[in-house]
N, C-alpha and C positions, 0 to 999 in steps of 0.2 A: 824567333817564332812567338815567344810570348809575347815582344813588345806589339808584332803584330796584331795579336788575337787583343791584349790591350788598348788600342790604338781602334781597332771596329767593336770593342767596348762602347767607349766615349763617344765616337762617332753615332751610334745604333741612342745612345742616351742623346746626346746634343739633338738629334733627331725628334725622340718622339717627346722630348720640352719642346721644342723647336712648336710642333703640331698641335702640341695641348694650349702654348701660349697665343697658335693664335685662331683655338675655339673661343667663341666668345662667351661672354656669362649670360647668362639669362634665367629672368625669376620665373621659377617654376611653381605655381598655382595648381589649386583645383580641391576635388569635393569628392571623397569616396561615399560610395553607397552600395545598396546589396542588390545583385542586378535581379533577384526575384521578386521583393516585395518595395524593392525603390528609397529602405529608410537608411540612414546615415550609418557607417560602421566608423565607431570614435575607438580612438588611440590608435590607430593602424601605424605600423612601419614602414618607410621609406630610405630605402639600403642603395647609396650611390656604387656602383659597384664598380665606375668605371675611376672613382676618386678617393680612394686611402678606405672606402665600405664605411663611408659617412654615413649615421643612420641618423632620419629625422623623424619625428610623431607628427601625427594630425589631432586634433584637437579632439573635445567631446562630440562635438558638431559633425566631425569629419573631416573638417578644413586644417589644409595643409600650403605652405609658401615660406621655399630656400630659394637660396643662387646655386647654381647647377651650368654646367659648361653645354651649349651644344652636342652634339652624338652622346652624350651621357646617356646610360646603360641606369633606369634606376627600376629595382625590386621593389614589390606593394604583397606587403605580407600581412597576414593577422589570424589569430585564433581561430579554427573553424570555416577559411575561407582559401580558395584554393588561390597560390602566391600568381603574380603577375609581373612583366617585365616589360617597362615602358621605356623606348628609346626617344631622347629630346631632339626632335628633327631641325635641321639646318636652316640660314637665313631666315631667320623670324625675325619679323618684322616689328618693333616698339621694344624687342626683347624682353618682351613677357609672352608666357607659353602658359593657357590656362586649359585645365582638362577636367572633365569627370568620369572616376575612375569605376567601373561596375566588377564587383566582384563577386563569385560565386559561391554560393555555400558547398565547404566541401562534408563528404559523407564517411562517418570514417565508424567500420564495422568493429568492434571489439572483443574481443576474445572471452567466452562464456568464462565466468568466476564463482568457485561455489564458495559460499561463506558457512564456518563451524565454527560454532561458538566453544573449541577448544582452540587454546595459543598451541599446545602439542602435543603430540603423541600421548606421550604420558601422560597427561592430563586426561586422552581420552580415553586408553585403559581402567586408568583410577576409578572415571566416571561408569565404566561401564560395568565393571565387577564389581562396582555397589549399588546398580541398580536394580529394582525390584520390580519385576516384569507383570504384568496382572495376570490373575490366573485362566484358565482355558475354560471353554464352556460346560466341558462337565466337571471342576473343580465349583464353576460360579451356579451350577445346579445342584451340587453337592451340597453346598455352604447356604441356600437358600431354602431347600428342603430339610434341613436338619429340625429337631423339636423345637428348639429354642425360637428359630426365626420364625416358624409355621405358630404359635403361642403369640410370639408378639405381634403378625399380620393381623390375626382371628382378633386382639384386644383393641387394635387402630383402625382397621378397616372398617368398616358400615357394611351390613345385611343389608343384600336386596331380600326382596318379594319370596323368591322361590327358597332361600335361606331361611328365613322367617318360618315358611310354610313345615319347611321341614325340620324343623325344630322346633316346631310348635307338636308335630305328629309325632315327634320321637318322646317327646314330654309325656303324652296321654301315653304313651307304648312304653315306660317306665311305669308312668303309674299303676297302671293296667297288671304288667308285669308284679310290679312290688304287692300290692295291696289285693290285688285277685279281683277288682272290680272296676269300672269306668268311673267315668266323671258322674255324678249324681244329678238324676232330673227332679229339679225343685217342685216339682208339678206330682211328682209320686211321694212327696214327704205331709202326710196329715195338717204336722202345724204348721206348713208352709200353708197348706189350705185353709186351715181357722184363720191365719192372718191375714188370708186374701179376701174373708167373707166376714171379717172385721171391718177391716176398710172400706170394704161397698157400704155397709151400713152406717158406720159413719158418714161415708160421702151420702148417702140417701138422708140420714136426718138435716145435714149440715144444708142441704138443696132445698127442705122444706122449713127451716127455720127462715130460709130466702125469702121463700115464696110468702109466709104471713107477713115479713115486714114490708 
């Protein structure tokens, strides 16, 4: 029995040398490119699959040329592009077989990735129980309302108009208060009057010393 089953071993081998010696060779040419936008896809693969999964490259260009047997089975593979499977058809004639190959852009979905700028766990503990949170909003009206900050506003800030006004009225309503009197009208003080009826007079002589020269 086993010499048998041996014996259609050798036989089933002798056979498919027998068929492969007498596929003929033929140089296999041609030019991949990307069948949406038309331009060259360079370094692509070429996986003989029907002969030991010989692989050859194409060039930067795209350009690709081996020897390859008749019914050769060859794979057109590359980064990004969905794979292809070219069979070398029969009696060809000058035994050059040239082709341009169009290949497809394939689409390929990825798996959503969140990135933390912690390597680990622990790391993010560490970081998080030494962080210092800001505070809430009635803590950040607390701390803005206090004396000190309300002093340094009033010294940095600029008075508008209506600021102005009123602290100008709070001034006279001190004075008013402390001293039991207003602000004084220079119009009800006597020597304020001799000084005013000084001056006309002089302005009057000083008009007619004008007038003779």
């Amino acid at each position: 029995m086993k010499k048998l089953l041996l014996a259609l071993g050798l036989l089933i081998s002798f056979s498919a040398f027998a068929q492969k010696a007498e596929r003929s060779l033929v140089q296999f040419s041609g030019i991949i490119i990307n069948a949406d936008s038309n331009t060259v896809v360079p370094y692509t693969n070429l996986t003989n699959l029907s002969y030991k999964n010989q692989v050859v490259s194409s060039n930067y260009e795209g350009y690709f040329s081996f020897v390859a047997h008749e019914k050769d089975s060859i794979r057109v593979s590359s980064v990004g592009y969905l794979s292809q499977i070219i069979v070398i058809p029969e009696n060809i004639q000058n035994k050059s077989f040239v082709l341009k190959i169009k290949l497809k852009a394939e689409a390929i979905n990825l798996p959503m990735v969140r990135v933390f700028p912690w390597a680990s766990t622990d790391e993010f503990k560490r970081d998080f129980l030494a962080k210092k949170f800001a505070d809430d909003d009635l803590a950040l009206a607390e701390k803005n309302l206090n004396h000190g900050s309300v002093i340094a506003m009033a010294r940095t800030l600029p008075h508008d108009g209506q600021t102005n006004q009123i602290m100008n009225l709070q001034s006279m309503h001190d004075n008013l208060v402390h001293t039991g009197s207003g602000p004084t009208n220079p119009l009800l003080n006597p020597i304020a009057w001799g000084s005013l009826i000084r001056s006309i007079i002089r302005g009057d002589k000083s008009r007619q010393s004008d007038n003779s020269n």
